[in-house]
LUMMITOR-470021 format. One record per residue: residue in three letters; x, y, z of N, C-alpha, C in turn. Coordinates in steps of 0.2 Angstrom, whole numbers, plus 5000, padded with zeros to 4 digits. Layout:
% LUMMITOR-470021
alaXYZXYZXYZ ...
//
This chain:
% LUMMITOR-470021
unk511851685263511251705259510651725263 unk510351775262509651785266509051785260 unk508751755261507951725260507451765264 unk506951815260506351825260505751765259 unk505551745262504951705260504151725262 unk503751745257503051765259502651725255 unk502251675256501951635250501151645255 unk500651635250499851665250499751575255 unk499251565256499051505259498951475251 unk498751405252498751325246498051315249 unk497751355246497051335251496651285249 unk496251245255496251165256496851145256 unk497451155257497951135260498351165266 unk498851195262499351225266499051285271 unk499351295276499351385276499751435273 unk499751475275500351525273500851515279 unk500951505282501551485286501651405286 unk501051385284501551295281502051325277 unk501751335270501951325264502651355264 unk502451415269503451455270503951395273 unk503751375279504151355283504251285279 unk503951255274504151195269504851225265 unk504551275263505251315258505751345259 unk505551345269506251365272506551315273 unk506351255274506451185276506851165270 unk506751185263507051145257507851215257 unk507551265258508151315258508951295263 unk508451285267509151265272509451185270 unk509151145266509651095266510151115261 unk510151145257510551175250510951215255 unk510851285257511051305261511051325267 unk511451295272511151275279511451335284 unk511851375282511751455284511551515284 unk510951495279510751555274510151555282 unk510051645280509651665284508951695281 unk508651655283507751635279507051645284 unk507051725282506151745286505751745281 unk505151685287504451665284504051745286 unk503651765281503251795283502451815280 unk501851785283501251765284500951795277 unk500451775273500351815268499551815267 unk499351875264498551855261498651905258 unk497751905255497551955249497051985252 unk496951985259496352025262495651975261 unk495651915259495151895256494851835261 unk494551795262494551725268495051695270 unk495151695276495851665280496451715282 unk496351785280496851845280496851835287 unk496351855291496351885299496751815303 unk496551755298496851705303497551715302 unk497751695296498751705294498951765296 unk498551825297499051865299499251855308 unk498551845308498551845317499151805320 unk499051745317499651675320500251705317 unk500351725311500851735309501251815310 unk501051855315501051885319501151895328 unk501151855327501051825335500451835339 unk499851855336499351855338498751825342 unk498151845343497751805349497151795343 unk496651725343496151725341495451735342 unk495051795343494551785347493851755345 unk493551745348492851725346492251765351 unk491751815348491451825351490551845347 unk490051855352489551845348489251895346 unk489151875340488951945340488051905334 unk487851975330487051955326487551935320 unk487151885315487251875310486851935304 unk486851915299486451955292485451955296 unk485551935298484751935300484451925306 unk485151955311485151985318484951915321 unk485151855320485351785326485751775329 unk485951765335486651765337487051705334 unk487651725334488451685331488751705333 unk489251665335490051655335490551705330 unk490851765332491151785326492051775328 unk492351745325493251785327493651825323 unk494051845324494551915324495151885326 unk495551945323496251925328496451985331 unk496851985337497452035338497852025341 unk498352075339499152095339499252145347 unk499052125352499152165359499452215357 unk500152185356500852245356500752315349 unk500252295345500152335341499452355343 unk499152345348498352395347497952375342 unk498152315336497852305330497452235329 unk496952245329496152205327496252185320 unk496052125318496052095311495352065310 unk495252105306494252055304494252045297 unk493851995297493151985290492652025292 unk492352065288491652095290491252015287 unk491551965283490851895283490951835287 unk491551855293491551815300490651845303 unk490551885304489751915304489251925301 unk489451935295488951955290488851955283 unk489251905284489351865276488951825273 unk488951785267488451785264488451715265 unk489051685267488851605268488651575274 unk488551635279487951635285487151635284 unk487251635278486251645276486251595269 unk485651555272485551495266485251525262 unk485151505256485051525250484351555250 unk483651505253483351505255483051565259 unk483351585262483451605270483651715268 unk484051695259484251775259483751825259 unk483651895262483151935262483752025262 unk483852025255484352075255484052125255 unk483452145258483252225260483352215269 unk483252155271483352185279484152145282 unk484352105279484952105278485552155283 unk485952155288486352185292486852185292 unk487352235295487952235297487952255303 unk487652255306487552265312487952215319 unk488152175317488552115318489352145317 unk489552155312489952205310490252245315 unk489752285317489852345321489952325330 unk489552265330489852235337490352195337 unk490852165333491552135333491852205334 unk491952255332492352315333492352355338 unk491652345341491552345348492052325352 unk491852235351492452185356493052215356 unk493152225349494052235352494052285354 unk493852355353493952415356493852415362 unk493452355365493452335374494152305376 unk494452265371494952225371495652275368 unk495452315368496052385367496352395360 unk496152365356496152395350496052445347 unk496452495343496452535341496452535334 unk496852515332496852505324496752455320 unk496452465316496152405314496152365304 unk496252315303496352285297495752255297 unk495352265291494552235289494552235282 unk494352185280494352145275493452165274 unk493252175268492352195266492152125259 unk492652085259492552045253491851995257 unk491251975254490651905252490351945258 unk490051995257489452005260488851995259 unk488351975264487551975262487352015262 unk487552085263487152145265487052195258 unk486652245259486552285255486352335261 unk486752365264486352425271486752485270 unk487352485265487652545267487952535273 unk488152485276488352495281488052535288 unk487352535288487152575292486952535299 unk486952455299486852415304487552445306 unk488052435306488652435308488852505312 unk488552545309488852615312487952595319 unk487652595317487052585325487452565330 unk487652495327488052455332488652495336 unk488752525334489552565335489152635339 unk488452655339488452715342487752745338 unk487952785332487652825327487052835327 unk486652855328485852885327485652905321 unk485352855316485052865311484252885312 unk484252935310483452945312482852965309 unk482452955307481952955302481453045306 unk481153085302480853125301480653135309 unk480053095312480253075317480653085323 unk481353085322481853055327481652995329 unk481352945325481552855327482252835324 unk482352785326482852755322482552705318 unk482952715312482852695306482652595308 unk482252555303482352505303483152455302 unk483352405303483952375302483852365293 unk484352345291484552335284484352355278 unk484552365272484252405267483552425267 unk483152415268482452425269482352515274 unk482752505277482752565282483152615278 unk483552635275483852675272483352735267 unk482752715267482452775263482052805268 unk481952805274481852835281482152885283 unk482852895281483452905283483252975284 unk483253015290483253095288484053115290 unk484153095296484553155301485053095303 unk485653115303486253075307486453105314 unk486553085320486953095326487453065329 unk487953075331488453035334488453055339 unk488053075346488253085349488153025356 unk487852985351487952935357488452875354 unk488852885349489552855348489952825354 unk490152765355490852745357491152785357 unk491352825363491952885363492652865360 unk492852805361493452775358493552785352 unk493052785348492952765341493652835338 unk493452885341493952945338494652945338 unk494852895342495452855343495852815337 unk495252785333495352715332495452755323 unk496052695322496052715311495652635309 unk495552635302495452575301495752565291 unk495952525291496252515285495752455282 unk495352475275495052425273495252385267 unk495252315267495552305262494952285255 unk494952325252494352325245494852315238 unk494652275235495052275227494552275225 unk494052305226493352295221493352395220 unk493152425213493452505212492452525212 unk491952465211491252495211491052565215 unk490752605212490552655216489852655220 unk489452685222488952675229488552665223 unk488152695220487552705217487652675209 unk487052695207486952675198487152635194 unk487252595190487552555184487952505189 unk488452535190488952485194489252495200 unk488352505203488652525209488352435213 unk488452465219488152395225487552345221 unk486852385221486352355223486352315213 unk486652335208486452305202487152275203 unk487552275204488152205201488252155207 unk488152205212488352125219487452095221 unk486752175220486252135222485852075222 unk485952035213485951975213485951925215 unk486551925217487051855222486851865229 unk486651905230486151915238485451915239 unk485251865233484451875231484151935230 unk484551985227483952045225483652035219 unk483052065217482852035212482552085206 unk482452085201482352135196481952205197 unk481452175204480952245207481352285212 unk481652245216482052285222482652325219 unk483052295215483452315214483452405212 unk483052435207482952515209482752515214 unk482452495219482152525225482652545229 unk483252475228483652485234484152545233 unk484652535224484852585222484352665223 unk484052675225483552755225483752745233 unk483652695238483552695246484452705247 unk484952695244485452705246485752785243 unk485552805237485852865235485252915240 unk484852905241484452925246485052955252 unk485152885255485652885261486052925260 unk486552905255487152955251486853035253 unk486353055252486353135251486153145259 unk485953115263485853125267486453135274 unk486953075270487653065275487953145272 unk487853165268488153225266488153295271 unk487453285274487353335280487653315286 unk488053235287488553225293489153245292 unk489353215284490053255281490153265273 unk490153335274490053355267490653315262 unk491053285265491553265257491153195254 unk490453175258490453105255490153095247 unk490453065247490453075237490052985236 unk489552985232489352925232489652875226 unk490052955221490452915216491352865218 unk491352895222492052885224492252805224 unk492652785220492952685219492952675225 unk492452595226492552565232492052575236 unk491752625234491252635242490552615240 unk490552555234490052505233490152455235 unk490952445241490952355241490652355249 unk490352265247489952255253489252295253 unk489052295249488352315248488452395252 unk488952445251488952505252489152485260 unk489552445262490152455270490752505267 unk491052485262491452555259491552595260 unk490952655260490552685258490352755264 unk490352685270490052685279490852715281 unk491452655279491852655283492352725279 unk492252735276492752785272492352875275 unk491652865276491552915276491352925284 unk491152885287491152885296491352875299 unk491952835298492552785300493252815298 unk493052865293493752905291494152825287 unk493952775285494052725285494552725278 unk495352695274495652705270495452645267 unk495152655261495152595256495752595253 unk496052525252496452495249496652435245 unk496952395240496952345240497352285245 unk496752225245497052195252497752185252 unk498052145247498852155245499152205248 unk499052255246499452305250499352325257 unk498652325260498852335265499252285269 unk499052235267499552165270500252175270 unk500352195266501152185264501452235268 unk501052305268501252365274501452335280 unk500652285283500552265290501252225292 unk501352195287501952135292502552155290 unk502452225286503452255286503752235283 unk503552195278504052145271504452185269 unk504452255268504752285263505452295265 unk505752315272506352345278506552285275 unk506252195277506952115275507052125268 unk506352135265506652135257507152185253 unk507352215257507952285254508652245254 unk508652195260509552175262509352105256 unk508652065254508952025255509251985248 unk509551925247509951895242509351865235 unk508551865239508051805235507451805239 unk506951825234506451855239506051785234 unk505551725239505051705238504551695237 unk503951685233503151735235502951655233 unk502151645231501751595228501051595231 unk500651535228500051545231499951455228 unk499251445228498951375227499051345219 unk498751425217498651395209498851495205 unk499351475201499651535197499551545191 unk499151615192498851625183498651695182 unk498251695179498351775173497851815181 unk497551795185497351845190497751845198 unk498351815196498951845204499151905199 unk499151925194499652005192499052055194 unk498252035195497852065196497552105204 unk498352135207498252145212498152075219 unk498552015218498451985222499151995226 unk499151945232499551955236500151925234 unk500651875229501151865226501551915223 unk500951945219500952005214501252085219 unk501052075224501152135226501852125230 unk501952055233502552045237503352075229 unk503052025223503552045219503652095217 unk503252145217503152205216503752265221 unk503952235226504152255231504852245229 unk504852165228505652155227505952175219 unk505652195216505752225208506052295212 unk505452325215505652405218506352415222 unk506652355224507152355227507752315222 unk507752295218508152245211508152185214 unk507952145218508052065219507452045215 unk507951975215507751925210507151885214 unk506551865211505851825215505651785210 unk505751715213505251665212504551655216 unk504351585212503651575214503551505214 unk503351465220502851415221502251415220 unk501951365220501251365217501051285218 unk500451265220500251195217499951195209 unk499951205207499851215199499851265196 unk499951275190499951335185499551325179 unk499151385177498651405171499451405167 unk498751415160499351415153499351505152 unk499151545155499351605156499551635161 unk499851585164500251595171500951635169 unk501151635164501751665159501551765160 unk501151775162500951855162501351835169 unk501351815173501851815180502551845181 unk502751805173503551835171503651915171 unk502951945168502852005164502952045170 unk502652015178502552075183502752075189 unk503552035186503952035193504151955195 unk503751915193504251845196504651825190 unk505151805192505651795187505651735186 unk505351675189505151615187504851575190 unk504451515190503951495195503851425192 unk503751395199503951325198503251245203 unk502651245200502251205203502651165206 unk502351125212502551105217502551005217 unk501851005210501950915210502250885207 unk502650805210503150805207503050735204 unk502050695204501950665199501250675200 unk501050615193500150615192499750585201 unk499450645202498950625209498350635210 unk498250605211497250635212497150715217 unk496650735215496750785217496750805225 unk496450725230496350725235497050715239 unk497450695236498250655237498650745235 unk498550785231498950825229498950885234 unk498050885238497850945245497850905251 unk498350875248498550815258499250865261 unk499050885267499350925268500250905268 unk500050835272500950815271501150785266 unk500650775260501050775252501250845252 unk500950895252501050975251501450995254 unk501750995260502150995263502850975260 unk502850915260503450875256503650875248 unk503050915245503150925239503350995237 unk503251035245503451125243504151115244 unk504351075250504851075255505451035248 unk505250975244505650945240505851005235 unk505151045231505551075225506051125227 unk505851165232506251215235507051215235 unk507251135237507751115239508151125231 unk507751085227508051075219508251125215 unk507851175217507851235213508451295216 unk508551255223508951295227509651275226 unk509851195224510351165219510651215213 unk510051215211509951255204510351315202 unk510151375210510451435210511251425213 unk511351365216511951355221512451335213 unk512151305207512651315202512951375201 unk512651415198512651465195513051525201 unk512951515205513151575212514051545211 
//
């Protein structure tokens, strides 16, 4: 028998390579020759860059770079040497859980932090790059980030524009001429499941500007200072569309990376799924395993289980699903691919007892085994 297993991390518990190699542990005592690849899982969301990296065979970096309001910190990344390939969060630098509540000022707010992590690696020979735009504090357009990386925003002037949203109505003229010359080297795949557009009603500054302290006054000002920018990035490359899904996320990094960075927006699921080659095991094999922490009506919504069953329906194998609990609408699951799914507790626990990792552990690793009984009748 050959076993696909790709399960999302158990977050506060497992990781995504626990939770496999538990399920490979239960798989092998039922079947103790069956051939069973773990492989690393996320949704592009907190924790992606670490699970792919380790589960990868990857390096962890830590380097410093500015936060949201240009202090130095500690950011990390991962990379793949043998693949050329950098994994980031743009909110390892510029996220919004780097700035106290207190503390948020989302017109000068950066990515400029940002723009120095992708620096590091392209010192450290990266080329391609996997980047994650999910909890940022910014509202720049992305414009801190492309500075950082080279870019010449320049106001009427020829100064450069101030850092963070604030700066963006200044905006006159673009220059790349003093870019990182690597840069034209480098692809970047971004992972966005958010389809918001740059500007207006539902763009950046009115549905994400709230939650980063914008407030009822700023809020047009910023929206008018980014469709500003938007017309202005047009005289660097005429395709940029400020309507176009996606190029709102991250307070307009979208937006940056798609149209200066050549950057491919995608959902994180998928590109993950691309990066680690699930699709070549999953064609040979007999039972393809997916899950996450908790299973409900938002894994069919573009998440990472969703997308791995997605794969093996494309190919006709049968897919289950672990989980430490299940919603009562967890049944839409059956609808989109997983053909049954099985939480993982095996009595009443506190909740501190049930994200202990060696309970979790021993409770992936037990049902797996049982359910593996289950198909050993039937086969």
């Amino acid at each position: 028998m050959k076993v696909t297993v790709a399960i999302d991390s158990f977050k506060g518990s497992l990781s995504s390579l626990e939770a496999g190699s538990a399920v490979k542990e239960g798989i092998l005592k039922v079947y103790e020759n069956a051939e069973v690849k773990v492989f690393p899982l996320a949704d592009g969301g907190e924790g992606t860059s670490e699970a792919l990296t380790l589960g990868m065979g990857g390096e962890l970096i830590n380097t410093e770079v500015h936060d949201p309001l240009m202090r130095k910190i500690d950011a990390a990344y991962g990379i793949i040497k043998n693949e050329r390939l950098a994994i980031m969060e743009m909110a390892s630098a510029s996220g919004i859980t780097l700035v106290n509540e207190s503390e948020r000022d989302i017109l000068k707010a950066t990515t400029y932090g940002v723009g120095e992590m992708i620096k590091d690696a392209i010192k450290k020979g990266a080329r391609n790059f996997i980047i994650g735009i999910g909890g940022s504090a910014t509202n720049d357009c992305g414009s801190g980030m492309l500075m950082a990386l080279g870019f010449d925003i320049l106001d009427k002037e020829g100064n450069k524009i101030p850092l963070g949203a604030i700066g963006l109505k200044d905006a006159y003229r673009i220059e790349s001429k003093n870019v990182i010359p690597e840069l034209k080297d480098c692809s970047f795949k971004i992972a966005c499941d958010v389809k918001n557009p740059l500007c207006g009603e539902l763009g950046c500054s009115n549905i994400y500007g709230p939650q980063k302290g914008a407030t009822k006054e700023n809020i047009p000002l910023m929206d008018s200072y980014i469709s500003h920018f938007a017309d202005v990035t047009k005289g660097f490359n005429s395709d940029a569309d400020k309507d176009y899904p996606g190029t709102g996320a991250a307070g307009g990094l979208g937006f940056a990376f798609k149209y200066f960075l050549n950057g491919e927006l995608k959902k994180g699921a998928e590109i993950v799924t691309e990066s680690i080659k699930i699709e070549e095991d999953i064609k040979d094999s007999d039972l393809v395993i997916t899950g996450e922490g908790r299973l409900d009506s938002q894994t069919v919504m573009g998440k990472a289980p969703s997308a791995v069953a997605s794969l093996a329906k494309k190919h006709g194998k049968s897919c289950i699903a672990f989980s430490g609990c299940v919603s009562e609408d967890a049944a839409l699951c059956n609808e989109k691919g997983i053909d049954a799914f099985f939480p993982i507790l095996r009595n009443v626990v506190t909740l501190d007892e049930a994200l202990d990792v060696n309970n979790a552990y021993e409770n992936a690793k037990n049902t797996a085994e049982q359910v593996m009984r289950l198909i050993k009748i039937f086969k």
